[in-house]
C-alpha positions as CSV (number, residue, x, y, z in Angstrom):
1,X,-147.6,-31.1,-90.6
2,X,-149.1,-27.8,-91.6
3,X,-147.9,-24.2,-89.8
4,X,-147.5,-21.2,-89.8
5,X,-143.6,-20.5,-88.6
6,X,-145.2,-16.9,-87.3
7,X,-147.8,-18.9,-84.9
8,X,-145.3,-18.2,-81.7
9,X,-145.2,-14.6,-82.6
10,X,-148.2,-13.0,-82.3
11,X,-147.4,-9.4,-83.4
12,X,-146.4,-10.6,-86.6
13,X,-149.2,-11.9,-89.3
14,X,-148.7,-15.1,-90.6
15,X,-147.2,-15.0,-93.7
16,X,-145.0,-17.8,-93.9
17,X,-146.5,-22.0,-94.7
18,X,-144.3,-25.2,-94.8
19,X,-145.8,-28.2,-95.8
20,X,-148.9,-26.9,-98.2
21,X,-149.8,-29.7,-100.5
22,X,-150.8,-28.4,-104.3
23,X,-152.2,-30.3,-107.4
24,X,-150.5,-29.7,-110.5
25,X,-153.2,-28.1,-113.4
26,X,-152.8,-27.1,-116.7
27,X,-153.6,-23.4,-117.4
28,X,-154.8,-23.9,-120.5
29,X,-155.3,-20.2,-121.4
30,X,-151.6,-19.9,-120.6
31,X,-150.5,-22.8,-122.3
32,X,-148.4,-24.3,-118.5
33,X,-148.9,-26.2,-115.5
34,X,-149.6,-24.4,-112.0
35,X,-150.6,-25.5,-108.9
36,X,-153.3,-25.0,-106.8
37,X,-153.9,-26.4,-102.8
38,X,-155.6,-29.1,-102.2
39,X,-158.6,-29.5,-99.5
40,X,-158.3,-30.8,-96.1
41,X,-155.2,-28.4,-95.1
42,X,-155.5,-25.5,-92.8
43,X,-154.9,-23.0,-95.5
44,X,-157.7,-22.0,-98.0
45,X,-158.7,-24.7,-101.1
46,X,-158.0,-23.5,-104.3
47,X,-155.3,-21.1,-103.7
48,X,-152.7,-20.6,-106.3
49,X,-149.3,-21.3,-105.7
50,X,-147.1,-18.8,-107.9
51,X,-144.1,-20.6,-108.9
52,X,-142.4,-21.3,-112.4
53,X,-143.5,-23.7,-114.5
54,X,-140.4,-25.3,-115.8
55,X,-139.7,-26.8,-112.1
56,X,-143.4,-28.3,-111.9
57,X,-143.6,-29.5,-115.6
58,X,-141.5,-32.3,-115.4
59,X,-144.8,-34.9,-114.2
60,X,-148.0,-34.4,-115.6
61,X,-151.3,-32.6,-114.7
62,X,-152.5,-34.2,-110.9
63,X,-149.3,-34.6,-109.6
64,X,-149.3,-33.9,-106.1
65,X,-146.6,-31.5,-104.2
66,X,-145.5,-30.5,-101.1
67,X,-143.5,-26.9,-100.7
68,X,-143.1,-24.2,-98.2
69,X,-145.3,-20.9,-99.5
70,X,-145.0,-17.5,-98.4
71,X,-148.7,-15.5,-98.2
72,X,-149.2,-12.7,-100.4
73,X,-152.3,-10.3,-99.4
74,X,-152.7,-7.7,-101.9
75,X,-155.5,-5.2,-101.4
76,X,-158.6,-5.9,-103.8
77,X,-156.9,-9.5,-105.1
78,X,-157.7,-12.8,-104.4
79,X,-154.6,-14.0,-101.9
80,X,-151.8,-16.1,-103.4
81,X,-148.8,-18.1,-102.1
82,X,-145.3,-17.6,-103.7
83,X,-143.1,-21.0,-103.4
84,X,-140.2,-20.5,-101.5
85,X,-137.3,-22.6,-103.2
86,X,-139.3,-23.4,-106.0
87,X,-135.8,-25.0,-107.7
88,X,-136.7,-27.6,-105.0
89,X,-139.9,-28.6,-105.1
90,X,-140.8,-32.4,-104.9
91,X,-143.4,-34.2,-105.1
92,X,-145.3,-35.4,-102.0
93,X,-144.2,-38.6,-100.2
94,X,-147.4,-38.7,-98.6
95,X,-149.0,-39.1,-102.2
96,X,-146.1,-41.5,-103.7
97,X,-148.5,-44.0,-105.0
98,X,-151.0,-41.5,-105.9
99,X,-148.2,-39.3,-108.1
100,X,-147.2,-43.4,-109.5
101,X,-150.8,-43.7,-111.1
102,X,-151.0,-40.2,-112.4
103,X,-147.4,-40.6,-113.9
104,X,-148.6,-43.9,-115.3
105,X,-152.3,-43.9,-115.8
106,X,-154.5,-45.5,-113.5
107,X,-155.2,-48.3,-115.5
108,X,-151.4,-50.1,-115.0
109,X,-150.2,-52.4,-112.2
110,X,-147.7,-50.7,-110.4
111,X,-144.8,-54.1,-108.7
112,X,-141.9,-52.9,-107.5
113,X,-138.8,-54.8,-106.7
114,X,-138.9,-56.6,-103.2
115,X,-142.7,-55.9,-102.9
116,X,-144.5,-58.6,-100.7
């Protein structure tokens, strides 16, 4: 579930996401991964996600995550989220078999134990 934890609060902007799902891209130009969101969320496509790359670099490029962001605004810059906790950032359960293919390649059969 996407929200804003400021959305019963009115007099305060909302600055604070949980649940913003970001692809895993390699900044090639910087030589390490970053993520940007993904479509179909209520926060802006294409947003990047500031957060170190040693805690995202462990799957490859198009793994899919899900972390809590803080909004940063500033004046004249494209907006930005900073990850809050970024020492625990997962990968999405929602995209589980998704983040399977991109950690094995698409062209594998995934059978797991206990599969019907």
């Amino acid at each position: 579930m996407q929200l804003s934890l400021i959305d019963e609060i009115p007099e305060f902007n909302k600055a604070y996401f949980l649940d913003v799902y970001a692809e895993a891209l390699y900044d090639s130009g910087k030589e390490k991964m970053r993520l940007k969101t993904i479509n179909g969320q209520q926060v802006p496509e294409d947003l990047s996600i500031s957060i170190a790359s040693k805690f995202i670099s462990r799957y490859p490029e198009g793994t899919i995550y899900k972390l809590d962001t803080k909004l940063v605004n500033r004046g004249g810059k494209k907006p930005y989220f900073i990850a809050l906790q970024g020492k625990r950032v997962q990968r999405a359960i929602e995209f589980f078999d998704y983040n399977l293919k991109v950690q094995y390649g698409f062209d594998q059969q995934l059978s797991f134990k206990g599969a019907h």
